[in-house]
PDB file of N, CA, C and O in Angstrom, chain B, residues numbered from 101:
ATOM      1  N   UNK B 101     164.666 -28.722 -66.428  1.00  0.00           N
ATOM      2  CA  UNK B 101     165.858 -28.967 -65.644  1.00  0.00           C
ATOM      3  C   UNK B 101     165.781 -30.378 -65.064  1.00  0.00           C
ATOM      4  O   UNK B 101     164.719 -30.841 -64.648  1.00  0.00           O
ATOM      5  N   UNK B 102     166.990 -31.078 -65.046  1.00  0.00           N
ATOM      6  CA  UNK B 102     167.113 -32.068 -64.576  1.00  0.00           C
ATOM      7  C   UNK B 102     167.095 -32.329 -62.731  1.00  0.00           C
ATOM      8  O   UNK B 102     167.648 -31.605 -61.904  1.00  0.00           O
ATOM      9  N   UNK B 103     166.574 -33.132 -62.558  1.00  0.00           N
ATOM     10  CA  UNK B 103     166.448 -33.619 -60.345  1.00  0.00           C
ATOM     11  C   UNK B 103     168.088 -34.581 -60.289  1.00  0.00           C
ATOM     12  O   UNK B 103     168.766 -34.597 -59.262  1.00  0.00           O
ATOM     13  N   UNK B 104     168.610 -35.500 -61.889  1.00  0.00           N
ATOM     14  CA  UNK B 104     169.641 -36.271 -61.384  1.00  0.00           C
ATOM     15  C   UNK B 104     170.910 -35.597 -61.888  1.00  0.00           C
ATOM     16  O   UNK B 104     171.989 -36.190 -61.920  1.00  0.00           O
ATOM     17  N   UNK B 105     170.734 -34.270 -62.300  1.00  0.00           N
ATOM     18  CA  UNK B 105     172.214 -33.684 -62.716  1.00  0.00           C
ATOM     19  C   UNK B 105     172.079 -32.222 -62.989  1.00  0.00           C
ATOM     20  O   UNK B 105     171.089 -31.656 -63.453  1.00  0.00           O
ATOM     21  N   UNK B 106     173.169 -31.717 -62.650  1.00  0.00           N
ATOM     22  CA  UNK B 106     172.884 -29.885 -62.747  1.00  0.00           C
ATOM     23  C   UNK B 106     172.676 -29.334 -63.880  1.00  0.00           C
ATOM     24  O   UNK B 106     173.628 -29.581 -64.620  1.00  0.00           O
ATOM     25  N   UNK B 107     171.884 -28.700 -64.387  1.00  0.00           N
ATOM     26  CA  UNK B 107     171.297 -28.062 -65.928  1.00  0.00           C
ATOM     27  C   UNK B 107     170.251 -29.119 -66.096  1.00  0.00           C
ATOM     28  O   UNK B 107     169.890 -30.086 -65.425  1.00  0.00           O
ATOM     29  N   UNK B 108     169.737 -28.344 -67.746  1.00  0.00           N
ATOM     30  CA  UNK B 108     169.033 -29.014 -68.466  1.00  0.00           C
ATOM     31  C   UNK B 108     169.293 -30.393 -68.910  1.00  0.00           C
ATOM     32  O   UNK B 108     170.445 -30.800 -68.761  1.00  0.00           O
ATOM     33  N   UNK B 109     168.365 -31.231 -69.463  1.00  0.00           N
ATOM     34  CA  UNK B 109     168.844 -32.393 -69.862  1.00  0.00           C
ATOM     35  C   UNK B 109     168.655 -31.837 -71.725  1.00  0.00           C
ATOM     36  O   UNK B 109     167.916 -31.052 -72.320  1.00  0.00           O
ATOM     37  N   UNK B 110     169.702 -32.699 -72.078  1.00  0.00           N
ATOM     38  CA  UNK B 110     170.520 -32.454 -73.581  1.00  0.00           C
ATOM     39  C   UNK B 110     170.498 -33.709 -74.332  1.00  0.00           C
ATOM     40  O   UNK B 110     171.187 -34.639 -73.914  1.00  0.00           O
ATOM     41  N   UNK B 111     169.624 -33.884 -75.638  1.00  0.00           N
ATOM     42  CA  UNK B 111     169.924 -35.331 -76.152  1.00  0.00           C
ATOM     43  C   UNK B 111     171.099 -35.707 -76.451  1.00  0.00           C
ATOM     44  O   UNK B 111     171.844 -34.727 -76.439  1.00  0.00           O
ATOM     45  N   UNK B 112     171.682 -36.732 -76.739  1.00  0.00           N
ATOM     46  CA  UNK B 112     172.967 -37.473 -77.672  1.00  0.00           C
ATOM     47  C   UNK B 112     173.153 -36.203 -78.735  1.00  0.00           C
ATOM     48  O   UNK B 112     174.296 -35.834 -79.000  1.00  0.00           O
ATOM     49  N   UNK B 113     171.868 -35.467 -79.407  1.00  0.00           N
ATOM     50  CA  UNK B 113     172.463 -34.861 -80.673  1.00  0.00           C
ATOM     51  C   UNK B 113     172.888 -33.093 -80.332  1.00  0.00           C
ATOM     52  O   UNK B 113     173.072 -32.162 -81.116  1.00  0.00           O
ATOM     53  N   UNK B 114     172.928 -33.145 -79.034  1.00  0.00           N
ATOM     54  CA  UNK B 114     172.705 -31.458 -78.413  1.00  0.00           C
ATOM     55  C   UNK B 114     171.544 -30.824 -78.052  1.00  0.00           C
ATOM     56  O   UNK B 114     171.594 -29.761 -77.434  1.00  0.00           O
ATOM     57  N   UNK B 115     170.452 -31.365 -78.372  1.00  0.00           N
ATOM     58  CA  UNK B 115     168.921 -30.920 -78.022  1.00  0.00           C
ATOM     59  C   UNK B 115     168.472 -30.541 -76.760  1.00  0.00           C
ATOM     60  O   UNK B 115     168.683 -31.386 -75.890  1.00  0.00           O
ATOM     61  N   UNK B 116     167.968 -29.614 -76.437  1.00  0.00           N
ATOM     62  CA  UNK B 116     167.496 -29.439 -75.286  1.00  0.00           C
ATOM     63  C   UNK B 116     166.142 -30.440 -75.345  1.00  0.00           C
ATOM     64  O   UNK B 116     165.409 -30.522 -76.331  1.00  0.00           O
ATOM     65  N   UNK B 117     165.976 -31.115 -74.205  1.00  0.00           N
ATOM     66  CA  UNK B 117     164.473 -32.183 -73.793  1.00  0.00           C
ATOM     67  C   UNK B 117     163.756 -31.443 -72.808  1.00  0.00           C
ATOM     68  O   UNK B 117     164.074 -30.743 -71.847  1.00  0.00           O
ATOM     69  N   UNK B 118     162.441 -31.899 -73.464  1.00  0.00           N
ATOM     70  CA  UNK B 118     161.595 -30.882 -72.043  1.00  0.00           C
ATOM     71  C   UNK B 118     160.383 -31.337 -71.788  1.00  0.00           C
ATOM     72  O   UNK B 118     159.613 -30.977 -72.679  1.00  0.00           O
ATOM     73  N   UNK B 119     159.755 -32.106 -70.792  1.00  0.00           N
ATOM     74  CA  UNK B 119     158.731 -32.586 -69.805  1.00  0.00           C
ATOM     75  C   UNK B 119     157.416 -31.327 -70.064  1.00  0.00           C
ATOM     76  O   UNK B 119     157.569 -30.189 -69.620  1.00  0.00           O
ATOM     77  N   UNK B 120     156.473 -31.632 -70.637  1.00  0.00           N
ATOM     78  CA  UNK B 120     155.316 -30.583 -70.303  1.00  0.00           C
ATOM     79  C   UNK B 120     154.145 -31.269 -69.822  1.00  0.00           C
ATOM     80  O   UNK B 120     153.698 -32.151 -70.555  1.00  0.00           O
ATOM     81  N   UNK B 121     153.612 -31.055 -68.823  1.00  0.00           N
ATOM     82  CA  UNK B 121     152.225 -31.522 -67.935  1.00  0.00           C
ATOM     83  C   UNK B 121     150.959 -30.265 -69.020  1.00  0.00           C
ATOM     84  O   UNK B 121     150.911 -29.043 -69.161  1.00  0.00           O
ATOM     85  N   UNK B 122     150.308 -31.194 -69.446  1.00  0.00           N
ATOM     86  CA  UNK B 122     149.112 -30.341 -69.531  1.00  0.00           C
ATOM     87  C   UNK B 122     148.114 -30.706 -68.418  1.00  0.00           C
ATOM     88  O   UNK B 122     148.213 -31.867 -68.022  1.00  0.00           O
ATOM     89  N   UNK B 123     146.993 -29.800 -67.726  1.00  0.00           N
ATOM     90  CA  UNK B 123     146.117 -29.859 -67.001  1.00  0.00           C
ATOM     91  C   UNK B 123     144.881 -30.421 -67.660  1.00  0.00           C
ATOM     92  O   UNK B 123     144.028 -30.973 -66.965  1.00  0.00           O
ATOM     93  N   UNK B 124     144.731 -30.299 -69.083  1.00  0.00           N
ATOM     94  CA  UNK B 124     142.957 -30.214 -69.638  1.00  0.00           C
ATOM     95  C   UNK B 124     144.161 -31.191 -71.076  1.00  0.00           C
ATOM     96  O   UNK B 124     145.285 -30.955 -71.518  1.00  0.00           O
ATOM     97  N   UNK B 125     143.119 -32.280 -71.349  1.00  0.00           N
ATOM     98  CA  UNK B 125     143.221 -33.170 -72.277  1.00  0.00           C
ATOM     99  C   UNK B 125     143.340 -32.099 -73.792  1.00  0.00           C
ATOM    100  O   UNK B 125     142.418 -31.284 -73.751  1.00  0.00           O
ATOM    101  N   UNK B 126     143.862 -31.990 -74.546  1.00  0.00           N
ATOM    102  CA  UNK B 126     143.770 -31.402 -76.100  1.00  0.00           C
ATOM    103  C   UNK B 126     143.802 -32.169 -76.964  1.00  0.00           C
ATOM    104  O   UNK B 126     144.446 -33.216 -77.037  1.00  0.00           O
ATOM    105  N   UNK B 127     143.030 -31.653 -77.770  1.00  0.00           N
ATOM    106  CA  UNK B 127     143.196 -32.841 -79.370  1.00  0.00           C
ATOM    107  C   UNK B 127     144.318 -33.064 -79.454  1.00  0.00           C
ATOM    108  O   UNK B 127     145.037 -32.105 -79.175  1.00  0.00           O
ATOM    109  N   UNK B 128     145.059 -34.420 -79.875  1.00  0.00           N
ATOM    110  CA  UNK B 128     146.653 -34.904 -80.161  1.00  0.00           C
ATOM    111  C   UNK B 128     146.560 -34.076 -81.790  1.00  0.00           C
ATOM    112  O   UNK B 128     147.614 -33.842 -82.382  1.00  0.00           O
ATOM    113  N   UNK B 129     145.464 -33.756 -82.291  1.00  0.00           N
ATOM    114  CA  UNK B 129     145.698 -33.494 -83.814  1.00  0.00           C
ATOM    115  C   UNK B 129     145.966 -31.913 -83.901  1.00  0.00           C
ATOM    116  O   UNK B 129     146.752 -31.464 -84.735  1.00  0.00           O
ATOM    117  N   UNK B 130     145.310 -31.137 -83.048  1.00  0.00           N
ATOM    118  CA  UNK B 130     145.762 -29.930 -82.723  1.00  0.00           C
ATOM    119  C   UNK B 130     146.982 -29.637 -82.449  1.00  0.00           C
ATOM    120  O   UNK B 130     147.721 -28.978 -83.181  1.00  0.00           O
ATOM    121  N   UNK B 131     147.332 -30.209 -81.144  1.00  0.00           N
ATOM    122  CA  UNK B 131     148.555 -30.147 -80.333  1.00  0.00           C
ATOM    123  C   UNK B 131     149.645 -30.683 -81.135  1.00  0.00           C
ATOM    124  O   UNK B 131     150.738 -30.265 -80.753  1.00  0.00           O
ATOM    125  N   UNK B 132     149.703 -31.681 -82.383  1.00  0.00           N
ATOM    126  CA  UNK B 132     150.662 -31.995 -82.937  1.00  0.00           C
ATOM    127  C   UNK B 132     151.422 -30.870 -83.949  1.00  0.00           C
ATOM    128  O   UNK B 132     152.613 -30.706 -84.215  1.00  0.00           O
ATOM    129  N   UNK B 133     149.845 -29.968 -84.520  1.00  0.00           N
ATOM    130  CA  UNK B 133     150.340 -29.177 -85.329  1.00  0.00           C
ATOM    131  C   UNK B 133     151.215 -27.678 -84.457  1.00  0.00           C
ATOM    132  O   UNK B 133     152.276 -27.080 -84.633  1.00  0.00           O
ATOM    133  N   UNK B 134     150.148 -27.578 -83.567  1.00  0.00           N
ATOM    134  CA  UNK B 134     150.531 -26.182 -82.898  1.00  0.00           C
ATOM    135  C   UNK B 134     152.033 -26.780 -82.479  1.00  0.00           C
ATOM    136  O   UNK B 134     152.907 -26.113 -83.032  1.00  0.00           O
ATOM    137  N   UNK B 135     152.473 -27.660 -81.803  1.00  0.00           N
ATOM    138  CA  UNK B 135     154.032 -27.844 -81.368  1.00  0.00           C
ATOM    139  C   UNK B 135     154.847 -27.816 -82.195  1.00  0.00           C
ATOM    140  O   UNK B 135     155.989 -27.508 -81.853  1.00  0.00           O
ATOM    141  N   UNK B 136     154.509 -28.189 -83.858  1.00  0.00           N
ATOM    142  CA  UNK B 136     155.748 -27.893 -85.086  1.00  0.00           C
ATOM    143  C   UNK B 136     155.541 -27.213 -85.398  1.00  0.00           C
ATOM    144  O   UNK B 136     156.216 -26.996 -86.404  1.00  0.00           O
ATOM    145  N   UNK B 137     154.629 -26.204 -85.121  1.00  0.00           N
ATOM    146  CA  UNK B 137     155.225 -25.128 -85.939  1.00  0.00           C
ATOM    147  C   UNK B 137     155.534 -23.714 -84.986  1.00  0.00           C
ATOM    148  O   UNK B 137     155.351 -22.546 -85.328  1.00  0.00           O
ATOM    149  N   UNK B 138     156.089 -24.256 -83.619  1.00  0.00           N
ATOM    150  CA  UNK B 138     156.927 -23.335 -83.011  1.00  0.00           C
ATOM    151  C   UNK B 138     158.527 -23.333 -83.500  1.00  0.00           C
ATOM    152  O   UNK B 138     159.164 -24.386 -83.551  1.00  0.00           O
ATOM    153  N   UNK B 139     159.005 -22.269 -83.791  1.00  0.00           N
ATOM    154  CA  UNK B 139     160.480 -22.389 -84.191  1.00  0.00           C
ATOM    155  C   UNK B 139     160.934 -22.885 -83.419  1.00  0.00           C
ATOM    156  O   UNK B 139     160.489 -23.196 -82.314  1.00  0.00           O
ATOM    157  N   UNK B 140     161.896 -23.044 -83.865  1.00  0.00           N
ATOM    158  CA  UNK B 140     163.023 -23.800 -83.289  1.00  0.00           C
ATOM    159  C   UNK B 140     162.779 -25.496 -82.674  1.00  0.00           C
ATOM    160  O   UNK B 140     163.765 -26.167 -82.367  1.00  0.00           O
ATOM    161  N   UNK B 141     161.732 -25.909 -82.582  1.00  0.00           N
ATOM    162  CA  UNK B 141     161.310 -27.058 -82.230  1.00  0.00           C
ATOM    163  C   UNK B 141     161.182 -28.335 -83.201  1.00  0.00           C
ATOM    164  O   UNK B 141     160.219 -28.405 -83.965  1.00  0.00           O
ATOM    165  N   UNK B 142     162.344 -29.532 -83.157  1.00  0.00           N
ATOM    166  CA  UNK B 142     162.508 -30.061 -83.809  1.00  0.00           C
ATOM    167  C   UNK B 142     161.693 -31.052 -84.167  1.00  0.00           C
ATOM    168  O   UNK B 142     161.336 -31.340 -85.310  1.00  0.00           O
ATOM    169  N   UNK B 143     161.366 -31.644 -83.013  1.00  0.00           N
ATOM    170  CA  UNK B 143     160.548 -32.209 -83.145  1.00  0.00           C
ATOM    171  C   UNK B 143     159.857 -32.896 -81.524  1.00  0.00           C
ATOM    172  O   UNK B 143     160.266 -32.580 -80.407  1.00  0.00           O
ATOM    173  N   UNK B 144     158.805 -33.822 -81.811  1.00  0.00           N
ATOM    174  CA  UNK B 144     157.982 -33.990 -80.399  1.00  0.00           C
ATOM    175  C   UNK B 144     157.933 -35.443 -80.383  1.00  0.00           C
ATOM    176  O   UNK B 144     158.353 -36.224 -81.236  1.00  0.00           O
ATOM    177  N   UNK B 145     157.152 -35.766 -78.889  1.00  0.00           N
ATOM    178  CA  UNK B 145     157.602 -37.785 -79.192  1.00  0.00           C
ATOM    179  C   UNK B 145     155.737 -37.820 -78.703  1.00  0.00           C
ATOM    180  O   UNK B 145     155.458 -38.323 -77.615  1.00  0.00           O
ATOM    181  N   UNK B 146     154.751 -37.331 -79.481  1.00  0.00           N
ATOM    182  CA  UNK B 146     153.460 -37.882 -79.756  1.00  0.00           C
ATOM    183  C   UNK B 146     153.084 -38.694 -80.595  1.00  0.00           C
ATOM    184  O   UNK B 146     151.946 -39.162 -80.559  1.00  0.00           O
ATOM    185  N   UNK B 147     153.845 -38.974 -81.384  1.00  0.00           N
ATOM    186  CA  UNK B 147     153.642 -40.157 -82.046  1.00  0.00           C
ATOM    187  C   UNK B 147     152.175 -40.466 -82.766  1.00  0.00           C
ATOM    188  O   UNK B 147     151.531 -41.504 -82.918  1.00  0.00           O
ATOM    189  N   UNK B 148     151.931 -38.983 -83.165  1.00  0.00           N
ATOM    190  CA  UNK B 148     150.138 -39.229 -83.682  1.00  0.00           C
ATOM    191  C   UNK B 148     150.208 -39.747 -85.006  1.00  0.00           C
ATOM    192  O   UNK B 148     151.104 -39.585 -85.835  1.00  0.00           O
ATOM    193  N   UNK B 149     149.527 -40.161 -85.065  1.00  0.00           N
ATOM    194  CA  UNK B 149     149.189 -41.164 -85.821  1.00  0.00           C
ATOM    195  C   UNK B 149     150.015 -42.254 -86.532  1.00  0.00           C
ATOM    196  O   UNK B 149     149.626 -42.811 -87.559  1.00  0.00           O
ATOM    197  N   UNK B 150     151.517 -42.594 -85.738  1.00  0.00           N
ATOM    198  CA  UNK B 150     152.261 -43.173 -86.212  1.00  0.00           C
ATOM    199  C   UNK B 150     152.079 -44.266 -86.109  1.00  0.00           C
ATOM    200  O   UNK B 150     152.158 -45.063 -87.044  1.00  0.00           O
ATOM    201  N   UNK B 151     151.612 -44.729 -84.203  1.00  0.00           N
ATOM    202  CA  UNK B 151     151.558 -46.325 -83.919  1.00  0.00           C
ATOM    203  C   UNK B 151     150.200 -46.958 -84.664  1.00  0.00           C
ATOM    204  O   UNK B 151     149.122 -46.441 -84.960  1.00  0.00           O
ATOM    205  N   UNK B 152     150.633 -48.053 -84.802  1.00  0.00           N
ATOM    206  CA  UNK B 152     149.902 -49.168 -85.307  1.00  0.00           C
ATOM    207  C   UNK B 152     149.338 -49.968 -84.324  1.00  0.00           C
ATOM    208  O   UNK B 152     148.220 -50.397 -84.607  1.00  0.00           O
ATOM    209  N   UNK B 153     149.774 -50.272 -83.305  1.00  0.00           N
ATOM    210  CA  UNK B 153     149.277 -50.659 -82.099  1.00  0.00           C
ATOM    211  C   UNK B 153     149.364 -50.495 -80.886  1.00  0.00           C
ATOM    212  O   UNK B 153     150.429 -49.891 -81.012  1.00  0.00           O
ATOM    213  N   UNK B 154     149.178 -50.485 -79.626  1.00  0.00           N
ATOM    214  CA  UNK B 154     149.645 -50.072 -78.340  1.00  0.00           C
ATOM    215  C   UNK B 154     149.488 -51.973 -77.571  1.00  0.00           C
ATOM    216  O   UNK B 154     148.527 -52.712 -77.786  1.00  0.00           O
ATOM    217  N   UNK B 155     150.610 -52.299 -76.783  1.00  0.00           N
ATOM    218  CA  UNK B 155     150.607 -53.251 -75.962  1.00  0.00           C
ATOM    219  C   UNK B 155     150.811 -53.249 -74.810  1.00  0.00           C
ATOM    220  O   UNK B 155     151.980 -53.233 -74.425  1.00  0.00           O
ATOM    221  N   UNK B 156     149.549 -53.268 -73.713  1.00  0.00           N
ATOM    222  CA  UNK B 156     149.354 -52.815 -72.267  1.00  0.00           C
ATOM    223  C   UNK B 156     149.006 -53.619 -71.580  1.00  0.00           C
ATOM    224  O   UNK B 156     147.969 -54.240 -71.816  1.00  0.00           O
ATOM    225  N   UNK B 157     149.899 -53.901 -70.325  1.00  0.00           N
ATOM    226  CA  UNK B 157     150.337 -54.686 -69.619  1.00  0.00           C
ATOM    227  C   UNK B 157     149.530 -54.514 -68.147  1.00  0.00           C
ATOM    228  O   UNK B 157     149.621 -53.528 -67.415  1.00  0.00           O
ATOM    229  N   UNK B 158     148.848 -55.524 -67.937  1.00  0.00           N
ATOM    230  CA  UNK B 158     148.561 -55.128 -66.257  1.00  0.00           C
ATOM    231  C   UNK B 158     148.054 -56.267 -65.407  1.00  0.00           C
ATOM    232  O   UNK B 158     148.239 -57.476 -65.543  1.00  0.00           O
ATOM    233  N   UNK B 159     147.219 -55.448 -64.295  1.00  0.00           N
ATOM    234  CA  UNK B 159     146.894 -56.845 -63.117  1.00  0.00           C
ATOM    235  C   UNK B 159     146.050 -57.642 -64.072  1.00  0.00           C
ATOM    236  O   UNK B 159     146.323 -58.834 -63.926  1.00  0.00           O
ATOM    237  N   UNK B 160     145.044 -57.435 -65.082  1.00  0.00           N
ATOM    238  CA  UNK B 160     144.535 -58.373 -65.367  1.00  0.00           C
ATOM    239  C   UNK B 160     145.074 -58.794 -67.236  1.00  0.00           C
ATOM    240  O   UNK B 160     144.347 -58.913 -68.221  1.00  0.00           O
ATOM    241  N   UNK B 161     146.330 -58.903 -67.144  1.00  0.00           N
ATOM    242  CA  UNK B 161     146.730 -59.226 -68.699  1.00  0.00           C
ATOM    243  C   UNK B 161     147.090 -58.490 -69.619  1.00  0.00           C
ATOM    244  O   UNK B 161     146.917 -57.273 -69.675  1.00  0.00           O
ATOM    245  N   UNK B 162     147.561 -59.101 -70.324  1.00  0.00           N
ATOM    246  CA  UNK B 162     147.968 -58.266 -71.793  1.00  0.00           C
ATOM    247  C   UNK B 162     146.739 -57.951 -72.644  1.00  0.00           C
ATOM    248  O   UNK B 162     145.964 -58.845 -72.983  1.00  0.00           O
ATOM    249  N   UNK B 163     146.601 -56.916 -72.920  1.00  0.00           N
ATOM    250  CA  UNK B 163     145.672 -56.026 -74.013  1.00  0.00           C
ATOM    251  C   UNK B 163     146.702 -55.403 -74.764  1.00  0.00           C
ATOM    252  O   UNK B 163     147.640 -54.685 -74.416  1.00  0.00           O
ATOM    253  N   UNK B 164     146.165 -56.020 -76.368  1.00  0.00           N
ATOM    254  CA  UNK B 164     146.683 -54.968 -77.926  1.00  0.00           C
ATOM    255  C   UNK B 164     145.563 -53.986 -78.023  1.00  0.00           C
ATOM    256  O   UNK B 164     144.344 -54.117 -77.918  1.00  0.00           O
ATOM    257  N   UNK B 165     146.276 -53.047 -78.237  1.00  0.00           N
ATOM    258  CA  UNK B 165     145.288 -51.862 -78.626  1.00  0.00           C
ATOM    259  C   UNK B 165     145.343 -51.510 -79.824  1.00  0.00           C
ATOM    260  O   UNK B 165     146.472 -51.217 -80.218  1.00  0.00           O
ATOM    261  N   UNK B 166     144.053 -51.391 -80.957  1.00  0.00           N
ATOM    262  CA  UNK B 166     144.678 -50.820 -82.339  1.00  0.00           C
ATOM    263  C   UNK B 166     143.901 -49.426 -82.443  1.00  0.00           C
ATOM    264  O   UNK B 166     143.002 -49.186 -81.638  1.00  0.00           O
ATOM    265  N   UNK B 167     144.294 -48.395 -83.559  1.00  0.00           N
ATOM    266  CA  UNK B 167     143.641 -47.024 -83.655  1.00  0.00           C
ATOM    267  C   UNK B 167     142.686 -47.614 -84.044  1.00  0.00           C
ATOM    268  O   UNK B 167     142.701 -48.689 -84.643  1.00  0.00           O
ATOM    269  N   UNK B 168     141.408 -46.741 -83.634  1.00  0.00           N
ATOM    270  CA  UNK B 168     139.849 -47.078 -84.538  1.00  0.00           C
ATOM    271  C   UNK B 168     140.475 -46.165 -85.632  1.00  0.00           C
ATOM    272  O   UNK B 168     141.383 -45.335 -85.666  1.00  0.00           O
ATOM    273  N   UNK B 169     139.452 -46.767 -86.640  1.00  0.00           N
ATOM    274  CA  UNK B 169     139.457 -46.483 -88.356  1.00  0.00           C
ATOM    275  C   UNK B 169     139.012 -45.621 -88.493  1.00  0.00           C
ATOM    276  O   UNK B 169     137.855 -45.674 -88.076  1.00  0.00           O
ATOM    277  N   UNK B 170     139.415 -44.171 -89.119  1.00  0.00           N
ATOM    278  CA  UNK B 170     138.483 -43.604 -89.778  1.00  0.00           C
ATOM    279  C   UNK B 170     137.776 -43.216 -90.845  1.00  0.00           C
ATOM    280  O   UNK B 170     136.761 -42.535 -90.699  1.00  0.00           O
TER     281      UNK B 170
END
């Protein structure tokens, strides 16, 4: 449920969106599979193994991040 408008929040395409807090870290490789293959779930924004790099910004500078190789 949305805090800036009454109901759920709904993408551009009709989708219901939904915020989940995990407490305990899980494999992203686990958790990617177990979340598609709940019905009805279109899809998720983990992004495993998609990015090529991460670019992180802070008090002491810009850091590129790349996946280690396996």
């Amino acid at each position: 449920m949305s805090t800036q408008k009454d109901g759920a929040v709904i993408s551009d395409n009709g989708n219901f969106l939904a915020d989940i807090y995990f407490e305990n870290v899980i494999n992203p490789a686990i958790l990617n599979t177990v979340i598609k293959m709940i019905p009805g779930i279109v899809d998720h924004s983990l992004f495993y193994r998609l990015a090529t790099k991460a670019i992180v910004v802070g008090e002491h500078g810009i850091r590129v991040i790349y996946p280690v190789k396996h």
